[in-house]
Steps between C-alpha positions, in 0.01 A plus 500: 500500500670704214841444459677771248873580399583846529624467180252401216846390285548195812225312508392349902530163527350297843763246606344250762820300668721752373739422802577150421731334270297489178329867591836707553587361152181589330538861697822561392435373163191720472772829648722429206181482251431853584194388708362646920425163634321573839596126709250370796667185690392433836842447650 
């Protein structure tokens, strides 16, 4: 599996956890960086 950003200036990042406490701070952190994070949790 390929993950891409539709746009080449925002690089894809793969968040694992990214609903937890520690992941939706990375995730947002990553937004504000100017980064796509894609996030897989398994609620």
């Amino acid at each position: 599996m390929t993950i891409k950003s539709q746009d080449p200036t925002r690089p894809a990042v793969l968040v694992t956890g990214g609903c937890g406490y520690i992941g939706s701070h990375v995730v947002r952190q990553l937004v504000e960086a100017g980064c796509h994070p894609v996030v897989i949790d398994n609620l």
